[in-house]
C-alpha positions in Angstrom: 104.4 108.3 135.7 104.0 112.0 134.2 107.4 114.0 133.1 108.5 117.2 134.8 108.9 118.4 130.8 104.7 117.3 130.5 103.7 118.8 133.6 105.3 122.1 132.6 104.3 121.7 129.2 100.2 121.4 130.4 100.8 124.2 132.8 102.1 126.7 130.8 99.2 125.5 127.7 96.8 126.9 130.2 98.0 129.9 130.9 99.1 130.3 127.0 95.1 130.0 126.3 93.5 129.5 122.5 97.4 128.8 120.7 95.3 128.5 117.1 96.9 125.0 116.7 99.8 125.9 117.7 101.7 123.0 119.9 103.3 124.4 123.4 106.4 122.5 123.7 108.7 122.8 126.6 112.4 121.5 126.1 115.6 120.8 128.5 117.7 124.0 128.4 120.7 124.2 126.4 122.5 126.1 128.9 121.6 124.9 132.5 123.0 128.1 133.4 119.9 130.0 133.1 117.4 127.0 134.5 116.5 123.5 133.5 113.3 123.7 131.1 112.7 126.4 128.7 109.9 127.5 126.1 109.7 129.4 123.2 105.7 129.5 123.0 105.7 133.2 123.3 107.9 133.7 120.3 105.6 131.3 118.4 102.2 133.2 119.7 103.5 136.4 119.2 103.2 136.5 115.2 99.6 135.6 115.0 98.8 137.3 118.0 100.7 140.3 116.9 102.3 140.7 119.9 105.7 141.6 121.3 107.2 138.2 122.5 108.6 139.4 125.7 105.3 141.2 126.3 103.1 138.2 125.7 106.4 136.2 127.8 105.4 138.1 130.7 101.3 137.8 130.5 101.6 133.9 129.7 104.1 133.8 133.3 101.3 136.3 135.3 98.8 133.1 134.7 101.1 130.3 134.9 100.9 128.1 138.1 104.4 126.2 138.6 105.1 127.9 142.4 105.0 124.1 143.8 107.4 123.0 141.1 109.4 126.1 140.4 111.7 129.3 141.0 109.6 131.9 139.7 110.4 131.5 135.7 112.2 134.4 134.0 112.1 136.1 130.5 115.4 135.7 128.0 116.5 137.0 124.8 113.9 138.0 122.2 111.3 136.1 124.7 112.1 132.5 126.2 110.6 131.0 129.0 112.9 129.9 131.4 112.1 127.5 134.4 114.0 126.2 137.0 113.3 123.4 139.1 113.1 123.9 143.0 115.3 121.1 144.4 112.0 119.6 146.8 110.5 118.9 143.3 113.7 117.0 141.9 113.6 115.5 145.0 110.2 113.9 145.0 110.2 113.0 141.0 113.4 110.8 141.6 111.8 109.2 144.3 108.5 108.5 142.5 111.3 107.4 139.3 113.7 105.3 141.5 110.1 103.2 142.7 108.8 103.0 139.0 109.1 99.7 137.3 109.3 102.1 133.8 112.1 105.0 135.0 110.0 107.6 134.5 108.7 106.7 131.0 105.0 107.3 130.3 103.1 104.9 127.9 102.3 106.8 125.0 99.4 106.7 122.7 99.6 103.3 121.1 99.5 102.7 117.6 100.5 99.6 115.4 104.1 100.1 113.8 105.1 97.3 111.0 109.1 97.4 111.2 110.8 96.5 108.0 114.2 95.8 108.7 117.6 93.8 107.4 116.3 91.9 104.6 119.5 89.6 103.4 118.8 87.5 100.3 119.0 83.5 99.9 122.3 82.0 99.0 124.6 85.3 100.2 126.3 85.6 103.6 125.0 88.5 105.2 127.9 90.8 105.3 128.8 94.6 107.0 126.2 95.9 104.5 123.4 95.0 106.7 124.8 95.7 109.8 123.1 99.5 109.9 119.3 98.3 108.9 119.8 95.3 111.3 120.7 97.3 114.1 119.0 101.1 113.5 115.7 98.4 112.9 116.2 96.3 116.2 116.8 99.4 118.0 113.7 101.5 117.0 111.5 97.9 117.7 112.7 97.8 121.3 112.0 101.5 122.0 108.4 101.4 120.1 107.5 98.0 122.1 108.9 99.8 125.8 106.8 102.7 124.9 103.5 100.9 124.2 102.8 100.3 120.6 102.5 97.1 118.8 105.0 96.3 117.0 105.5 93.8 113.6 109.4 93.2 113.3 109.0 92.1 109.3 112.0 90.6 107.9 111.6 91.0 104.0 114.1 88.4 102.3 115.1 88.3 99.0 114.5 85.0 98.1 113.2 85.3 94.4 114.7 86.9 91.2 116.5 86.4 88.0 119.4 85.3 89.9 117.7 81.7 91.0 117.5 80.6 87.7 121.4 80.4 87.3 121.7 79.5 91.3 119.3 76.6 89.9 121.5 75.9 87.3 124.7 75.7 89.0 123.4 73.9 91.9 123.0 70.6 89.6 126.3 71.4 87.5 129.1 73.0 89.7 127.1 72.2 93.1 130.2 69.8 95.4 128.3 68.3 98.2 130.8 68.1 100.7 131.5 71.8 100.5 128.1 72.8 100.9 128.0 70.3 104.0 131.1 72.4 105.8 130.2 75.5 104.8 126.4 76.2 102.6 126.7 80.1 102.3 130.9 79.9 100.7 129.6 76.9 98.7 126.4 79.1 97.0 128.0 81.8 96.8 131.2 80.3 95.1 129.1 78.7 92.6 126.9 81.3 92.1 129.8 83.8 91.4 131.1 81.1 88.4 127.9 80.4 86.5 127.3 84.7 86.7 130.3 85.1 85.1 130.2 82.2 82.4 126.4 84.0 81.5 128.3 87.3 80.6 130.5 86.1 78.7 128.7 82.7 77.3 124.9 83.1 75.6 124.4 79.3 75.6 124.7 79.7 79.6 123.1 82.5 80.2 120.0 80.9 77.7 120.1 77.7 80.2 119.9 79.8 83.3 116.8 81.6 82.4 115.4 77.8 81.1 116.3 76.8 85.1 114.0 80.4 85.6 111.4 79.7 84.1 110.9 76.0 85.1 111.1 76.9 88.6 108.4 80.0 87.9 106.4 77.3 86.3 106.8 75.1 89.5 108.8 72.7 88.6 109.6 69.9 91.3 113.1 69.6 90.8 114.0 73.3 91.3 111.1 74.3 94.0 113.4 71.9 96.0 116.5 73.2 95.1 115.1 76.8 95.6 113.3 75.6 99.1 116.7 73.7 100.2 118.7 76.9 99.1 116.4 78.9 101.7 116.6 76.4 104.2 120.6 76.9 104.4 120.5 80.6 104.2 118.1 80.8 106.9 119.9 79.0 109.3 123.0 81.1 108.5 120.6 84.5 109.3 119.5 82.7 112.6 122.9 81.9 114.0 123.7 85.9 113.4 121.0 87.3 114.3 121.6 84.5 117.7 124.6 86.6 118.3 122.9 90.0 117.8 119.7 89.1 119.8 117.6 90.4 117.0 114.1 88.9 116.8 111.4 89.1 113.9 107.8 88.2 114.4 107.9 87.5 110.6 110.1 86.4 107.9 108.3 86.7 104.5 110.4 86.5 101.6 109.6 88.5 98.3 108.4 84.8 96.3 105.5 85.0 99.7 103.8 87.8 97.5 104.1 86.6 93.9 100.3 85.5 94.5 99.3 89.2 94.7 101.8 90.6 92.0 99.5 90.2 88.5 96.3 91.8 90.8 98.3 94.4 91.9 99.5 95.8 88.7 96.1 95.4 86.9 94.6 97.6 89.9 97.0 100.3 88.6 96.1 99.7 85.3 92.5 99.7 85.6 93.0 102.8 87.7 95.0 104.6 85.4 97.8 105.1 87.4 100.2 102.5 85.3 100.2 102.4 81.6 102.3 101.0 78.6 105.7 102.6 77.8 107.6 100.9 75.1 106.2 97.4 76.0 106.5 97.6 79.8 104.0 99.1 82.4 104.8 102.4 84.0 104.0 105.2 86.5 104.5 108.6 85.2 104.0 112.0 87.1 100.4 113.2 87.4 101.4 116.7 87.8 99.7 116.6 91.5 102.9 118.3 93.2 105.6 120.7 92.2 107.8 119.7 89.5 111.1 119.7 92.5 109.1 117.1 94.7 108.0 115.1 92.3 109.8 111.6 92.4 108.4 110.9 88.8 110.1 113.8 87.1 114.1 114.7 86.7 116.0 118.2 85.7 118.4 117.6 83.5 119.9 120.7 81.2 116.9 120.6 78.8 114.8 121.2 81.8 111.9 118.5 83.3 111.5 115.0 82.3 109.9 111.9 82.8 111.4 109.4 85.3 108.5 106.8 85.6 108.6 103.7 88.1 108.4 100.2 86.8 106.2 98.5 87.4 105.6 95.6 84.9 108.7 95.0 82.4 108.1 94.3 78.5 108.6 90.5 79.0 105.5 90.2 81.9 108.2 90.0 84.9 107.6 92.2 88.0 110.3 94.1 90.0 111.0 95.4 93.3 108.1 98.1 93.0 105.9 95.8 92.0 106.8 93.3 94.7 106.7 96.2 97.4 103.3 97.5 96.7 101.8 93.9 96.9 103.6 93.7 100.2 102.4 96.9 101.3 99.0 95.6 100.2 99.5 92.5 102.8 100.2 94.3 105.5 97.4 96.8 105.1 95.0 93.6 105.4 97.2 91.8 107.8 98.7 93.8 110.6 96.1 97.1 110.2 99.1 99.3 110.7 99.4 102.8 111.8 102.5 102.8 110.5 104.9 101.3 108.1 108.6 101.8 108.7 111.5 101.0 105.5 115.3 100.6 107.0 117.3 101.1 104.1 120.4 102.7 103.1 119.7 106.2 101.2 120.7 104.9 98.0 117.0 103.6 98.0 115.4 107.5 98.2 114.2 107.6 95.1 113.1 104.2 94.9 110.7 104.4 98.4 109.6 108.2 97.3 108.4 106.4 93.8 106.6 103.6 96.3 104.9 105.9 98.8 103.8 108.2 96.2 102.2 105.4 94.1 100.6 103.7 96.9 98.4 107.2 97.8 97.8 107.1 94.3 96.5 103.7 94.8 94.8 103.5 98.2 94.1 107.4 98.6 91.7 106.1 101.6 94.5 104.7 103.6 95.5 106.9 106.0 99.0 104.9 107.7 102.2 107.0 107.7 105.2 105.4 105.4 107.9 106.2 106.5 111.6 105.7 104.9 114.5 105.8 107.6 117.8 105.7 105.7 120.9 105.6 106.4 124.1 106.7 105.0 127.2 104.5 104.7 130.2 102.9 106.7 133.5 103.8 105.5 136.8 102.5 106.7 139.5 104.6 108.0 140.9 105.2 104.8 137.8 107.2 103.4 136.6 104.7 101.1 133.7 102.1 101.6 134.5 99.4 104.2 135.8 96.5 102.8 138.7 93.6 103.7 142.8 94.3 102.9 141.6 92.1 99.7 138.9 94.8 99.0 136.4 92.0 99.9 133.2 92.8 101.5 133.5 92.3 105.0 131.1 89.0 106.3 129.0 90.0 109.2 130.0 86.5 111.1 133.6 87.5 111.2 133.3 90.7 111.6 131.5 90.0 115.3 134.4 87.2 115.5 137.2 89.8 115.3 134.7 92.0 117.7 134.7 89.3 120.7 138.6 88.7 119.8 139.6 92.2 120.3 137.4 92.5 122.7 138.9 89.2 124.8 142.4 91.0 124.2 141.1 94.1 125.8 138.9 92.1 128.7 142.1 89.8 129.6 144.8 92.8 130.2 142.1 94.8 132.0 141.6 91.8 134.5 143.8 88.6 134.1 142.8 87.2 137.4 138.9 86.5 135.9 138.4 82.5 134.6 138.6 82.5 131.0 135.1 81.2 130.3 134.0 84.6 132.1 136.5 86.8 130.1 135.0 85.1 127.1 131.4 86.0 127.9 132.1 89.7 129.0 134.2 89.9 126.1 130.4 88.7 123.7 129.0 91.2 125.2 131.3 94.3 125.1 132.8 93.2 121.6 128.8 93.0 120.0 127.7 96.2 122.0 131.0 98.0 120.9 129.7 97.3 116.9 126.4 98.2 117.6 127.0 101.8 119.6 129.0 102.5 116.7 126.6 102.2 113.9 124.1 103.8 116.2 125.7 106.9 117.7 126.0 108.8 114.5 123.0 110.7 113.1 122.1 107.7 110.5 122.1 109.9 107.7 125.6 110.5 108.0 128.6 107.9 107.1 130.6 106.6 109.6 134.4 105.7 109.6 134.8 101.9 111.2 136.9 102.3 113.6 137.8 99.1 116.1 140.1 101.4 118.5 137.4 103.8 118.8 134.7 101.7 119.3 136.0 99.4 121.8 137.7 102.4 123.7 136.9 102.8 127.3 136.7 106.6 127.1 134.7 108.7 125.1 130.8 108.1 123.9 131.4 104.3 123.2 129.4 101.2 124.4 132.5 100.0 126.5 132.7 103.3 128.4 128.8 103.1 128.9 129.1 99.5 130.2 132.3 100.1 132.2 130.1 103.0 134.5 127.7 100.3 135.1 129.9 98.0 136.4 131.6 100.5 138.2 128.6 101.4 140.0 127.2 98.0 140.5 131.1 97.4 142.6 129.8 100.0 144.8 127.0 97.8 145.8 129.5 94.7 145.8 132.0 96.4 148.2 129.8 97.6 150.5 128.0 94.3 150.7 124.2 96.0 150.0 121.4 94.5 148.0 120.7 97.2 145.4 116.9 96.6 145.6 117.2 97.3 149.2 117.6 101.3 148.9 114.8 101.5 146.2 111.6 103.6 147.7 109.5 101.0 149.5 112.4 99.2 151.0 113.2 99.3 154.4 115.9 102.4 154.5 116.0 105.9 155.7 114.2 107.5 152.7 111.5 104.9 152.2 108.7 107.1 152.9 109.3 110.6 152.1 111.0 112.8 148.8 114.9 111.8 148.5 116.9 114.9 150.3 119.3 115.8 148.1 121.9 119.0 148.6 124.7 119.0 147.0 125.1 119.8 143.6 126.4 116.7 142.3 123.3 115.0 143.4 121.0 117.7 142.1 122.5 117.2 138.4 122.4 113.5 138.3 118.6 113.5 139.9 117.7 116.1 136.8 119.6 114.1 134.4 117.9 111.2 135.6 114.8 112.7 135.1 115.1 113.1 131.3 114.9 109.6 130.3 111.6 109.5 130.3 111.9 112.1 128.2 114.1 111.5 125.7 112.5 107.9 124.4 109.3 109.7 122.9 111.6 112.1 121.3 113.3 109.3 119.5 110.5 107.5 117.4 109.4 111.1 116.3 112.4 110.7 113.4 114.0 107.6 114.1 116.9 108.8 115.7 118.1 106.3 118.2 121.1 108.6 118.8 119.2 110.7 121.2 119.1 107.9 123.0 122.9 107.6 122.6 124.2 110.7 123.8 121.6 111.3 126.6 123.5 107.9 128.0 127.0 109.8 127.6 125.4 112.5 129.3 124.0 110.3 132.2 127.9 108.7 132.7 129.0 111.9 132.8 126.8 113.2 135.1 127.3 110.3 137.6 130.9 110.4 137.7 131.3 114.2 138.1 128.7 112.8 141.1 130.9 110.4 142.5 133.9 112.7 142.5 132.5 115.5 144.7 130.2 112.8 146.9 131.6 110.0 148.7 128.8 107.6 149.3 129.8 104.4 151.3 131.7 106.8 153.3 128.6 109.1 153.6 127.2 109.8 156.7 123.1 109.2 156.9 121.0 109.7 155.3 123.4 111.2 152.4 124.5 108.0 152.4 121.2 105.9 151.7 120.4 109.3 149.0 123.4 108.5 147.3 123.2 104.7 146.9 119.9 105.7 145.4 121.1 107.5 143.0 123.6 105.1 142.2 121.1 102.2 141.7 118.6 104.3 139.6 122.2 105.7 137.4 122.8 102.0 136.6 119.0 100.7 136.3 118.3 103.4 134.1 122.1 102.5 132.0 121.2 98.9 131.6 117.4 99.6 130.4 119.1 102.3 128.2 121.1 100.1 126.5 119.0 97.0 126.3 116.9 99.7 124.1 119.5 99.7 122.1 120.2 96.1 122.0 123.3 95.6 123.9 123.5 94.3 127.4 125.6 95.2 130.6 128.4 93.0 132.0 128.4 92.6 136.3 131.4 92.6 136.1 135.0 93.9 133.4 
């Protein structure tokens, strides 16, 4: 199903003639005061044209053809295009959207997109840290797989690393059995947190640790098993989360899955010249091929430019994280033929995926997928400073969703008493997880956040709760009135079945427009990986349905207002609940 914005958009390309390149874009007006879609294309044709905008407004609208979908469009400021939907045309698109399986989304052009996303490391409880990759990542899956694409969910865990030699080690000396059988995670990381300390402080340990290292690089038995047994635990811990999230991966590969291709990968640099020896290690240095302030190899400091190479070999023969991300890279190239690779990380990692992405078209100059690094900024409690416990603890991601679907519960319980517990305790899953997830995704990701559980699980304002709540407030509708909601869809056997929904009053002419823009929005949002377009347009929608069902009464309704409005009502909530699945939280019947 085509978009009103698309139709428009092709429309007014013909009549715009030879742009030079130039894309013609039409957006959803700012200010619905002055129409519904608007373009700028004369503003952008003007320059190389040299033309006055609102001159070249007026041609462009002489050979425009949109008198079946529009008002005659009208010239504003220094030369928009302004168009406003006649309401026979919002009439028939929300028919032809309430009868589409899709809500008005188009397929787009599909392309192969490798998602690279959470990536917690063996032996450590995944905590509130990776809430923001887990759930920007999930999120941007869900919307490229509704769209059309392929998608490769990749789960990159840390599962290698200096640290495994002194896990290794205190596995067979501080390791208590029946600790590790109640709880794995505590019992690694307890352990693991003594032997770090006893190798600052103590050389004999710290010697021992990287003996444990090197045996189990070597491949020795005894710790491959501890090391596999380690992973085994830890994975089971990420499962049971990511259970609760409904997060899925199509792979899990940790980092040790690519030690085969490390010693290749950095001789290909070599041989290349792109790596070479700095003080014993192997490095990538600037090769002067951009300017000096977007070059990721070079740094200002008061004596003006200098080298800031990347690692990639050290002086002892050991890889690191570069090395270990271009051999990944490598694999995926082979494997999964992407169009696309996308990195969720937090931004302290800029520098690191610029140095990556940089060496990798130094590399493989003939590969021609987009890399893409979507970061994100961090979560801080309500105090200013970093999230953490009263103890200044990092906050565990299990208990965290605990106190989520407690305080939830709480909420759920005085709300409606009368429901059975075991109900309360479901809709309380699913508000208390979709309260923590709306969170992290409403701001722009670059941007902290303050944690806040009284906003988040609030039941007004732009929060999952409030979302959910119009949902179930529109599916009672259907529940009081005793109606099958499928049963006023187009198609069905009701007084609109056949021809374009009448709509007249206002209130039904905003929600059908706002409708409308779903399928406009999603594109939008893989453009830069900004789920919270998708957010706020689902604000918007709530808004505009209650504002709706303040001014139109609908059981009450006489016909066919009546079977108009129901419509609208059923294709508010269809397109809430599809909305938010995107997003990776679900919709309760009933709160």
């Amino acid at each position: 199903m085509e978009t009103i914005q698309s139709i428009l958009a092709s429309r007014l390309a013909a009549a715009a003639g030879d742009t030079g390149g130039i894309a013609v874009t039409v957006q959803s007006a700012q200010d619905t005061r002055f129409g519904d879609y608007q373009s700028n294309v004369a503003m952008q044709l003007a320059k190389p044209r040299r033309a006055n905008p609102r001159q070249l407004a007026t041609e462009i609208i002489a050979k425009l053809q949109v008198d079946d979908l529009c008002e005659t469009p009208e010239i504003a400021g220094a030369g928009f295009i302004n168009f406003r939907l006649k309401p026979a045309t919002i009439s028939a698109h929300l028919s032809a959207l309430a009868a589409d399986d899709r809500l008005g989304t188009p397929l787009v052009a599909a392309r192969r997109l490798v998602v690279d996303f959470s990536s917690p490391n063996v032996a450590k409880p995944m905590h509130v840290g990776h809430i923001r990759s887990t759930i920007l990542g999930d999120s941007l899956a869900r919307i490229g797989r509704f769209l059309g694409h392929t998608v490769v969910a990749d789960n990159h865990i840390g599962d290698w690393g200096t640290q495994f030699g002194m896990l290794c080690l205190a596995w067979k000396t501080l390791l208590e059995r029946p600790a590790l059988d109640l709880d794995p995670i505590a019992e690694l990381e307890r352990i693991y947190k003594i032997q770090n300390e006893r190798c600052k402080t103590d050389p004999t340990a710290l010697d021992a640790a990287r003996a444990e290292l090197v045996k189990l690089q070597s491949g020795d038995e005894e710790n491959l098993g501890i090391w596999r047994e380690m992973i085994r635990l830890s994975q089971a811990q990420f499962d049971t989360i990511y259970a609760r999230l409904a997060i899925r991966f199509d792979h899990v590969f940790g980092e040790s899955h690519y030690n085969p291709w490390l010693k290749q990968t950095v001789a290909a640099l070599v041989e290349k010249g792109i790596a070479r020896e700095s003080d014993g290690a192997l490095c990538v240095f600037s090769d002067g091929s951009v300017p000096q302030k977007d070059d990721p190899f070079l740094i200002k400091d008061e004596n003006g430019w200098k080298d800031a190479p990347a690692l990639v070999q050290k002086a002892d023969g050991a890889a690191n994280y570069t090395t270990t991300d271009l051999a990944t890279l490598d694999f995926r190239r082979r494997e999964f033929s992407p169009d696309e690779v996308i990195y969720v990380t937090d931004g302290r990692q800029q520098l690191h995926f610029r140095q990556l992405f940089a060496i990798w078209r130094r590399w493989q100059p003939e590969s021609a997928f987009k890399l893409s690094h979507v970061w994100f900024g961090s979560i801080m409690g309500e105090d200013g400073k970093p999230f953490k416990t009263r103890s200044g603890d990092t906050v565990k991601l299990g208990q965290l969703l605990d106190e989520a679907e407690e305080r939830a519960f709480a909420t759920v319980t005085a709300k409606s008493p009368e429901m059975p517990e075991a109900e309360r305790r479901d809709v309380a899953r699913i508000v208390g997880i979709g309260a923590v997830k709306y969170a992290d995704l409403l701001p722009n990701r670059q941007s902290d956040y303050v944690f806040s559980w009284d906003k988040m699980l609030s039941f007004q304002g732009n929060t999952a709760p409030y979302l959910q709540y119009s949902y179930v407030r529109i599916r009672s509708i259907f529940r009081k009135g005793g109606i099958d909601p499928a049963s006023v869809r187009p198609g069905a056997e009701h007084p609109t079945s056949n021809d374009a929904v009448p709509l007249t009053e206002a209130g039904e002419l905003s929600l059908a427009k706002k409708l409308a823009q779903f399928g406009e929005i999603l594109p939008m949002i893989l453009d830069d990986h900004r789920p919270n377009l998708l957010c706020n347009y689902l604000y918007e929608l709530a808004g505009a349905f209650h504002s709706f069902f303040e001014s139109c009464p609908v059981l009450k309704a006489e016909e066919p207002a009546r079977s108009t409005r129901l419509l609208l009502c059923d294709t508010t909530a269809r397109v809430l609940a599809k909305g938010l699945e995107l997003l990776g939280i679900g919709v309760p019947e009933r709160m």
